[in-house]
N, C-alpha and C positions, 0 to 999 in steps of 0.2 A: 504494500500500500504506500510506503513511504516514498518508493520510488516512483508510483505511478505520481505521486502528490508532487514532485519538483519540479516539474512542468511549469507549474502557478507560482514559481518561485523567479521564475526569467523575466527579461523583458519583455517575454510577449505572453506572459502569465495571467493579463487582466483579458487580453483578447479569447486567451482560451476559456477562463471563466465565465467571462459573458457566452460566448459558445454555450457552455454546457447549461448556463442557467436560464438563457434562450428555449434551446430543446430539449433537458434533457428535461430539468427543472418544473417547466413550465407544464406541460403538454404530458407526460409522463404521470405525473402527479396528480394529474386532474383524473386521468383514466385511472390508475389504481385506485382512488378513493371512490372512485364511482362501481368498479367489482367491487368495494370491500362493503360498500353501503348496502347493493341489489344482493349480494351474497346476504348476510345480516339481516338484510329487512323482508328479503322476500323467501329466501332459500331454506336459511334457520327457521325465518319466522321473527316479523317484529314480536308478537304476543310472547313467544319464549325468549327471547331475549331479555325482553322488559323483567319476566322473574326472574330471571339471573340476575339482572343488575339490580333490585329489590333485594332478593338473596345476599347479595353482598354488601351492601350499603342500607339493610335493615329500613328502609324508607321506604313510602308508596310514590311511584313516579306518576306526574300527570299525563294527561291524554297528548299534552304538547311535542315530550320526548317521541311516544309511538307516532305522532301525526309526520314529525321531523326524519325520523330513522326510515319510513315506508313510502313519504312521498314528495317532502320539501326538499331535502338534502338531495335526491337523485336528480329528481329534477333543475335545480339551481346546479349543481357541478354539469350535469349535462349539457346547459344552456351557457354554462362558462367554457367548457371544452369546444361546444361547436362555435361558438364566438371566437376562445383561442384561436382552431384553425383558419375560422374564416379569414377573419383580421390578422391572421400570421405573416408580419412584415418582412422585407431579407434583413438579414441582421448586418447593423454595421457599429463600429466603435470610434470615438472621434470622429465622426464624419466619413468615416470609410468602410464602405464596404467588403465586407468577407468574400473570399474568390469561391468557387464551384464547388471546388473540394476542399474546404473547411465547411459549407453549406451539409456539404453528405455528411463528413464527420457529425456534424451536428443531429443531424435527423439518422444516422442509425445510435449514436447514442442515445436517443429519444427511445428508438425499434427495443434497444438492447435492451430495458427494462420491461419494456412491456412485454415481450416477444414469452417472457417467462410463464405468464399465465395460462396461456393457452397449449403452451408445451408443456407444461405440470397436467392440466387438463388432461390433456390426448394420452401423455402417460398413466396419470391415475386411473383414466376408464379403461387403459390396456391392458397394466400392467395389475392392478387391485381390487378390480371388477370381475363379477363373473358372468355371464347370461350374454344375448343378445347386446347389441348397442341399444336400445331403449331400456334393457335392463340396468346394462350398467349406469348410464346417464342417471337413471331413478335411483339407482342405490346411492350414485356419487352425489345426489341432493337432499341428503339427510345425512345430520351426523351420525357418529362412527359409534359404538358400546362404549368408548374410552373414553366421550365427550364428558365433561364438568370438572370439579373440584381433582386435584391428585393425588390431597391430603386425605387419609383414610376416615380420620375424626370429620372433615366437613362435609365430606363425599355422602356420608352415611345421613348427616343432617341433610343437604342438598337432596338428596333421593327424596327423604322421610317431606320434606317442606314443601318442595317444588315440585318434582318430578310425582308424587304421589297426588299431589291436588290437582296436576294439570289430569290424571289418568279419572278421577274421581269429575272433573268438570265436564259434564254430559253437554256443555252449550259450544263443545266446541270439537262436539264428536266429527264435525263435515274437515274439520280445517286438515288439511293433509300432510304439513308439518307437525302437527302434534301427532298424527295417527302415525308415520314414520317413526317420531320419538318416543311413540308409548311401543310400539316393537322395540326396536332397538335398547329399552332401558330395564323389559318384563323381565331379562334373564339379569339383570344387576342389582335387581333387588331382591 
């Protein structure tokens, strides 16, 4: 690391940084946060989530957090991502502009982060899945038997608090996150 970081130590060290916080920074950032949201809000499940973060901070969260986590948040980065691109200028520093290929460097350091998700993707439904490809994709959108606490003492609370009350709440027998998670959790308690 140290030696990729010298770079930014030269005279043409502020050029490269603008570079990377152009694309990589910028446009990168915006698309992870927006998987980690639609993951969380929609995949998990805001409504399970929200008891975990109860679970852990002993508080009842308002209807605000779940309205923000399922539909404010994705939306507003989405509408900032595609504004990003839209509006993506060439980039220049003091008044000049970056030639062809410092432009590339920039936008596959951009690729090189995001490029991650979709390759863990393809691997996880290959490699840790079993059934069909609509099986696997179904299995790969529910967490795992391992999901919660790792501490044996909390785990056992977390089951007994959470996980037991969502199995007990008949209002949410249709939601098909929870009905995932009540499989997944039957053999851990």
């Amino acid at each position: 690391m140290w030696a990729c970081s010298t770079i930014f130590t030269t005279d043409a060290g502020m050029y490269w940084l603008s570079l990377l916080d152009w694309y990589a920074a910028s446009i990168s950032i915006i698309f992870i946060s927006i998987v980690e949201v639609v993951i969380v809000g929609w995949t998990y499940g805001v409504t399970n989530f929200v008891e975990d973060i109860e679970f852990m901070i002993k508080e009842k969260l308002s209807w605000y957090w779940t309205v923000s986590w399922k539909i404010t948040t994705p939306l507003i980065l989405t509408i900032m991502f595609v504004i990003t691109l839209t509006y993506n200028t060439r980039i220049s520093y003091n008044g000049k502009g970056y030639p062809d290929w410092i432009v590339n460097i920039g936008w596959l350091s951009c690729f090189a982060s995001m490029a991650w998700i979709p390759i863990y993707m393809g691997h996880y439904l290959m490699y840790h899945q079993e059934g069909n490809l609509v099986d696997r994709i179904k299995a790969s959108l529910r967490p795992s038997q391992y999901w919660g606490p790792v501490e044996l003492k909390i785990r056992l609370q977390w089951l007994k608090e959470v996980v037991m009350k969502r199995r007990d709440d008949k209002t949410n027998d249709a939601d098909p996150h929870r009905q995932g998670f009540m499989e997944l959790t039957t053999t851990s308690v």
